[in-house]
C-alpha positions as CSV (number, residue, x, y, z in Angstrom):
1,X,11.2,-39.7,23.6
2,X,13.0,-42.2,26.5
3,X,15.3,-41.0,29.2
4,X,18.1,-41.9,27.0
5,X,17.1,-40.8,23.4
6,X,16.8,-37.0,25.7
7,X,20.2,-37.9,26.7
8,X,21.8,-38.6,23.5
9,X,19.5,-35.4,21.6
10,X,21.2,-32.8,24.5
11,X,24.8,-34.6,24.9
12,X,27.6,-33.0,22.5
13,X,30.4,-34.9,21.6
14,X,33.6,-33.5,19.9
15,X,34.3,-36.4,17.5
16,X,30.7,-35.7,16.0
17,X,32.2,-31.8,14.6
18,X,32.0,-31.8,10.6
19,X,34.6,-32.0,8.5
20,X,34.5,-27.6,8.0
21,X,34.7,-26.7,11.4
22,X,37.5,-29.6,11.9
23,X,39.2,-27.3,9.3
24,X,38.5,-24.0,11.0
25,X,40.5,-25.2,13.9
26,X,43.4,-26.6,12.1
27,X,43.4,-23.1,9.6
28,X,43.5,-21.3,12.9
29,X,46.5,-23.7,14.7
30,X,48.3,-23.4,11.6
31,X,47.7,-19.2,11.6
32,X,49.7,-19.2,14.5
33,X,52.3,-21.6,14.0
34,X,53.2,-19.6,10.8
35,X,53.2,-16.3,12.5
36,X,55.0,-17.3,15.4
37,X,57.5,-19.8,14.3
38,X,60.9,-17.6,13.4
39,X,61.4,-19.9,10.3
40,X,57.9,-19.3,8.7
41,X,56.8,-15.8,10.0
42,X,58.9,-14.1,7.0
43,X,57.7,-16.9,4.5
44,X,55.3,-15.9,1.7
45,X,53.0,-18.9,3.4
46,X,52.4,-16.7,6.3
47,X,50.9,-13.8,4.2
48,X,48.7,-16.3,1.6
49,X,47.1,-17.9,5.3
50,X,47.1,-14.6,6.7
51,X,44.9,-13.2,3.5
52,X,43.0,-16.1,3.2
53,X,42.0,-16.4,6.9
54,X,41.2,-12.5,7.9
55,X,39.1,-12.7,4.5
56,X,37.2,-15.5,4.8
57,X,37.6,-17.7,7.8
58,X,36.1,-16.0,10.6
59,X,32.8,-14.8,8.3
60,X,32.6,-18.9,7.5
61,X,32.1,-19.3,11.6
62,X,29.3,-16.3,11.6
63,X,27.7,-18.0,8.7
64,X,27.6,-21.1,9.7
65,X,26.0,-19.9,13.3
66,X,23.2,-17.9,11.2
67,X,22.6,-20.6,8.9
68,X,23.1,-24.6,10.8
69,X,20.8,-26.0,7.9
70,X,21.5,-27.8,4.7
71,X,20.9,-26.1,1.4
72,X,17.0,-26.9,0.4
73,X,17.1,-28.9,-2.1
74,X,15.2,-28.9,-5.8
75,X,12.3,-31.9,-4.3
76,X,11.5,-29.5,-1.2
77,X,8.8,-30.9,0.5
78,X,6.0,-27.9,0.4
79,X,4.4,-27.2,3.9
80,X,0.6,-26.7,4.7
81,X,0.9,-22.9,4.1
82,X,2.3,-23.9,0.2
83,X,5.4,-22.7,0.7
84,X,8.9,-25.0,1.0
85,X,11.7,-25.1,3.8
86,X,14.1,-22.6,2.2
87,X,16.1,-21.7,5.6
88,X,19.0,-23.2,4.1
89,X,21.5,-21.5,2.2
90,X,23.3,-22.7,-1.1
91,X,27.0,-23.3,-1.1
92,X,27.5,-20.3,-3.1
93,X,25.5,-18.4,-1.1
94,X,27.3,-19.7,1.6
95,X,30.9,-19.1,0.2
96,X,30.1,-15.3,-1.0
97,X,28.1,-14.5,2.4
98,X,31.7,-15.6,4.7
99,X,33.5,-13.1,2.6
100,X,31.6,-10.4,3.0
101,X,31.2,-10.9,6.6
102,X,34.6,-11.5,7.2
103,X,35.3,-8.1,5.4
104,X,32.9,-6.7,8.1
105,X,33.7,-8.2,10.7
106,X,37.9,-8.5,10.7
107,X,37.7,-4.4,10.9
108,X,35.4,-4.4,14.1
109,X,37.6,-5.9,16.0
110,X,40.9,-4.3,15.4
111,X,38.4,-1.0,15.7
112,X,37.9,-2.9,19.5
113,X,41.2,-3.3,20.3
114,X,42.3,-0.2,19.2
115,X,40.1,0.9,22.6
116,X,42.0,-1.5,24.7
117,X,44.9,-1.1,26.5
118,X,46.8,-3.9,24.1
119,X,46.1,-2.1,21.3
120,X,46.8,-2.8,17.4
121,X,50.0,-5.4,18.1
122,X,50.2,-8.8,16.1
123,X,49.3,-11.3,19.5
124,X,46.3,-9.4,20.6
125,X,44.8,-9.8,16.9
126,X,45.7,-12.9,16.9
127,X,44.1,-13.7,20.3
128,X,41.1,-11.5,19.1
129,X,40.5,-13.3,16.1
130,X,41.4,-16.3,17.3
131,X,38.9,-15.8,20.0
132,X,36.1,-14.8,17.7
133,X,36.5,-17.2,14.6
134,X,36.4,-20.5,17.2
135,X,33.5,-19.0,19.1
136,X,31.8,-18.6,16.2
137,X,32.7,-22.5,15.2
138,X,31.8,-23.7,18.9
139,X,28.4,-21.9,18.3
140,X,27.8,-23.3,15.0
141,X,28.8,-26.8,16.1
142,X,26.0,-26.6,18.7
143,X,23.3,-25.5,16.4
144,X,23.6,-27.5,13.9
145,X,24.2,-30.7,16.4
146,X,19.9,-29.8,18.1
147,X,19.0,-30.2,14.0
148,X,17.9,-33.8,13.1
149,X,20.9,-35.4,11.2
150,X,19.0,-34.7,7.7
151,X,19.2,-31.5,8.2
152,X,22.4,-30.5,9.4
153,X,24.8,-28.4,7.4
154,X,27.5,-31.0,6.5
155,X,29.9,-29.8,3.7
156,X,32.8,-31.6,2.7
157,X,35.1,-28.6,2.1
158,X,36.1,-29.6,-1.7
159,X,32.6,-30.9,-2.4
160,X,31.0,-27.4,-1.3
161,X,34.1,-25.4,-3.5
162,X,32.7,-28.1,-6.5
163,X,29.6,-27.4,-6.2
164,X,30.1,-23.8,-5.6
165,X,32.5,-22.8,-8.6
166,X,29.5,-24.9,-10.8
167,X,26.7,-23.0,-9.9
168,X,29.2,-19.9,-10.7
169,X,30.0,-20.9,-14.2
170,X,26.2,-21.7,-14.8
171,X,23.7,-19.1,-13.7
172,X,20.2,-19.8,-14.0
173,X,19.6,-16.7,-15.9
174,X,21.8,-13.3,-16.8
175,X,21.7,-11.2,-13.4
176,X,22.6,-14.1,-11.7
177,X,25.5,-14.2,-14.1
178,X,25.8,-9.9,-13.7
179,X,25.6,-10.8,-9.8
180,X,27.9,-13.6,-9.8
181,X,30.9,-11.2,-12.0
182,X,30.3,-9.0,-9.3
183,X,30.8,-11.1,-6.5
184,X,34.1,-12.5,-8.1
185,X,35.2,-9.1,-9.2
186,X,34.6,-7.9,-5.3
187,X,36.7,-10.3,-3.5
188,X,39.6,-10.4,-5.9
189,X,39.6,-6.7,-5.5
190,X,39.3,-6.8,-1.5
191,X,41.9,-9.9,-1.6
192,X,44.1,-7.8,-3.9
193,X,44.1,-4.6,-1.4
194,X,44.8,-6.8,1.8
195,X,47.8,-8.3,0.0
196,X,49.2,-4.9,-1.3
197,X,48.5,-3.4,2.0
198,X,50.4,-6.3,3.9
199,X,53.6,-6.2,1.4
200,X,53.6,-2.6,0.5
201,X,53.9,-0.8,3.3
202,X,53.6,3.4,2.6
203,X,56.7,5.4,2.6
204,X,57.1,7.7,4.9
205,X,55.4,5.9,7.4
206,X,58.4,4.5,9.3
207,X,59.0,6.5,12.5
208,X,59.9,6.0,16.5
209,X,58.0,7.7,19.4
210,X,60.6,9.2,21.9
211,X,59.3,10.9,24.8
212,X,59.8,11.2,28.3
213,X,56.7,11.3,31.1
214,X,56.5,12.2,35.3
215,X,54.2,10.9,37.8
216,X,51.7,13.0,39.4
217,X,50.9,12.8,42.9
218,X,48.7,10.0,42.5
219,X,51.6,7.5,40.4
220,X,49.9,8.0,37.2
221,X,51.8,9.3,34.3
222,X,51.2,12.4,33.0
223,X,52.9,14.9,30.5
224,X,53.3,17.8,32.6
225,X,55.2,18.8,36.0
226,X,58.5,18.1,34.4
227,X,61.1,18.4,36.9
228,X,62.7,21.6,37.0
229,X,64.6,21.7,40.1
230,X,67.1,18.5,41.3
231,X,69.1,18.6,44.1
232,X,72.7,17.1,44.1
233,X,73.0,13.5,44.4
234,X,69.3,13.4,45.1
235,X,67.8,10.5,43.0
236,X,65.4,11.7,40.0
237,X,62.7,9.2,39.0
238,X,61.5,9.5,35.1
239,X,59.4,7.2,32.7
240,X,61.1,7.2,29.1
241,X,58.9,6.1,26.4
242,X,59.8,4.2,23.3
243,X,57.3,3.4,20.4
244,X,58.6,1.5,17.2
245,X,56.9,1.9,14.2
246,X,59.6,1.5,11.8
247,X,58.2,-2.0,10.4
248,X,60.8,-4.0,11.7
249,X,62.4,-5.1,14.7
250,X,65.0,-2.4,16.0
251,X,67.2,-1.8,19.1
252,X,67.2,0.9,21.1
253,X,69.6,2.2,23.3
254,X,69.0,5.4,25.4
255,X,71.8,7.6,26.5
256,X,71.6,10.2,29.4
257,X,73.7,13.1,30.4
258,X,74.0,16.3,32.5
259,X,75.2,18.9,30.5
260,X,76.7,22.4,31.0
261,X,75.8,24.5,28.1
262,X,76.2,28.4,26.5
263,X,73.1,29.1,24.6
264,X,73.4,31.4,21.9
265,X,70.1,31.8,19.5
266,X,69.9,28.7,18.4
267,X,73.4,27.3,18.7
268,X,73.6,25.4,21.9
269,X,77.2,24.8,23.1
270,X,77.7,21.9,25.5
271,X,80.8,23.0,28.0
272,X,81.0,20.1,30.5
273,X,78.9,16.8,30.8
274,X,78.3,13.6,33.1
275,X,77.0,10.9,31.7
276,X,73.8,9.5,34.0
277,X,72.5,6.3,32.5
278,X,72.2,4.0,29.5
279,X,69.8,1.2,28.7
280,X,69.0,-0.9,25.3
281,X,65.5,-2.4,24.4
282,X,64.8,-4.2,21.5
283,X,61.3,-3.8,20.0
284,X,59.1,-5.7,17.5
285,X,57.2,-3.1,14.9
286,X,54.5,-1.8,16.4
287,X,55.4,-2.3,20.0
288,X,55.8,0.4,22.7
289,X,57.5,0.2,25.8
290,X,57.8,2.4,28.6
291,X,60.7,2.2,31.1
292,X,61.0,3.7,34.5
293,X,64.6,5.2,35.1
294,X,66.3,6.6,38.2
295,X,69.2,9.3,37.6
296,X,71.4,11.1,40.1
297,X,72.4,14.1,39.4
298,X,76.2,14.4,40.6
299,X,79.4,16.8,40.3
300,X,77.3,19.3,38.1
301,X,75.7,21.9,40.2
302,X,74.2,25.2,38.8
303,X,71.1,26.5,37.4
304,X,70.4,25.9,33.8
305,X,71.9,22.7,33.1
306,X,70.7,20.8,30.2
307,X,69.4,16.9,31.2
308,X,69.6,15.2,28.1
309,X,67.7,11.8,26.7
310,X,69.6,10.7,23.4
311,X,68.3,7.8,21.6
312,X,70.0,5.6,18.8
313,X,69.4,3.0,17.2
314,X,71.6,0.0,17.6
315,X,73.5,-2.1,19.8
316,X,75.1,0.0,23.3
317,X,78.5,-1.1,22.0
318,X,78.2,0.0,18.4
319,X,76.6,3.3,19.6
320,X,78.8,6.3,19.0
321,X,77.9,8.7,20.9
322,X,80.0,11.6,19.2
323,X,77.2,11.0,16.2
324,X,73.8,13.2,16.4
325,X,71.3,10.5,17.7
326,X,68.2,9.0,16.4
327,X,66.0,11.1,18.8
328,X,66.9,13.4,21.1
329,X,64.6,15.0,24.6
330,X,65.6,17.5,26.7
331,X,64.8,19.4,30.0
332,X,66.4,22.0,31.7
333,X,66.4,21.8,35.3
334,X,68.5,23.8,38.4
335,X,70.7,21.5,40.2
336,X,71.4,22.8,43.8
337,X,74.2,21.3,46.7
338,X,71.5,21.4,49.4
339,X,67.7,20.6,49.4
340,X,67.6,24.5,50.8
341,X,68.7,26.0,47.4
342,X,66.3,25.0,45.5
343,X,63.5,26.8,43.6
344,X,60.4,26.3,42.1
345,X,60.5,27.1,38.0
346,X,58.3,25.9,35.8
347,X,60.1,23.5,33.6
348,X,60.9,25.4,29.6
């Protein structure tokens, strides 16, 4: 082999990519435009591409790394050993082996991002899948482009569909046919599932996280050493957590107050109150957000006073605040005059 024959066997161009990994990019551009463009994200066309491409897409890439050669073919040249070049796989093969692995593989890595600090949220599975399906196509690319041309892995995408739905309607014997109903049966099923699961949502499901978090001596956020003790016109740094999970986008706004209060078994009676903050937030389903707050305590000044987190849903200006809320946290905390009055409680 010359200098430049090396050259042109190791150099990788991108107008050489075949015609179904062309298609893997496009299925993948399109994925996002449909999720992310406000017109099409609440079309059916974003749950059929959605389906289509968690269930079969990025198993296509894996396959097409593990297996860069064409399917052998019927006049396989038989070796020295007596045996033919059967690395290939058949476009059936090849079709039934991507939907298996993407139903494998799709679950590992929202399992991995559950670990992560973005969590199950629609643009990190995008960018997660995203990520794997094109590696996978970049890897394929470059395996098949060290074979020699005749044996690349070249499909036309409706040639290989052609060829594959033939060699499903004509088996060459009965468990191939058995096999075959399977197979069919299988990914209508798993197809059927992802689609009931994405429309269907469970009832009873649909909730909001509420809660309310302090820093520790180090910064970090941690549910305990509530504040029990604030001193008047002192400023009181909190983190108030909000986590929607009511399957569709909802604002928040969070209402704050100092309250004086008779407690009598359960009945709590609010005497006199001061209102410390309010803030909105609107959140997508499924995100969390966690906000850091400042309140001053001021005019109310006594020992058992109730410091109230409301929560409702809705605009600020449409909240009524005379309604019970949404959510509702509490602490009870002793506001003192002077830093000397203060005591050390454990919060209740």
């Amino acid at each position: 082999m010359t200098d430049r024959e090396g050259i042109e066997a190791s150099s990788y161009h991108f107008d050489r990519l075949p015609a179904d990994i062309w298609l893997v990019f496009a299925l993948t551009v399109l994925l996002w435009i449909v999720t992310l463009v406000p017109l099409l994200n609440g079309s059916p066309l974003r749950v059929g591409l959605a389906v289509f491409y968690a269930l079969f897409v990025p198993g296509y890439t894996l396959i097409a790394t593990l297996f860069p050669e064409r399917p052998p073919a019927d006049e396989t040249p038989v070796d020295d050993e007596g045996t033919g070049d059967e690395s290939g796989i058949d476009g059936l093969e090849r079709l039934v082996l991507s939907f298996g692995s993407s139903i494998a593989l799709v679950p590992l890595v929202g399992l991995g991002l559950n670990f992560t600090p973005w969590g199950l949220r629609l643009i990190p599975i995008l960018v997660a899948l995203t990520a794997v399906t094109v590696g996978f196509a970049g890897l394929a690319s470059v395996r098949r482009s060290r074979l020699a041309p005749e044996q690349q892995f070249d499909p036309k995408p409706l040639t290989l569909l052609r060829e594959s739905m033939v060699d499903l309607r004509e088996p060459d014997d009965q468990v191939e046919l058995v096999i075959n109903i399977v197979l069919v049966l299988s990914v209508c099923l798993a197809a059927g599932s992802v689609v009931y699961a994405t429309t269907s949502p469970v009832p009873g499901e649909s909730f909001t996280e509420f809660y309310l978090l302090p820093e520790n001596e180090s910064g970090e956020l941690v549910a305990e050493g509530y504040p029990t003790n604030m001193t008047h016109g002192q400023r009181q740094s909190l983190v108030v957590g909000i986590g929607n999970s009511e399957a569709d986008t909802v604002r928040y706004t969070v209402v704050a107050e100092l309250q004086r209060a008779t407690v009598e078994g359960d009945q709590v009676t609010v005497v006199d109150r001061r209102k410390l903050d309010q803030f909105s937030r609107q959140l997508a389903p499924n995100e969390t957000v966690q906000v850091r707050r400042t309140i001053t305590p001021e005019e109310l000044v006594g020992d058992r006073l109730r410091l109230q987190f409301r929560l409702y849903r809705g605009q600020a200006a449409a909240v009524n605040e005379s309604e019970a809320p949404y959510r509702e946290l509490h602490l009870w905390v002793n506001v003192t005059s002077t830093p000397e009055g203060q005591k050390l409680k454990r919060w209740q």
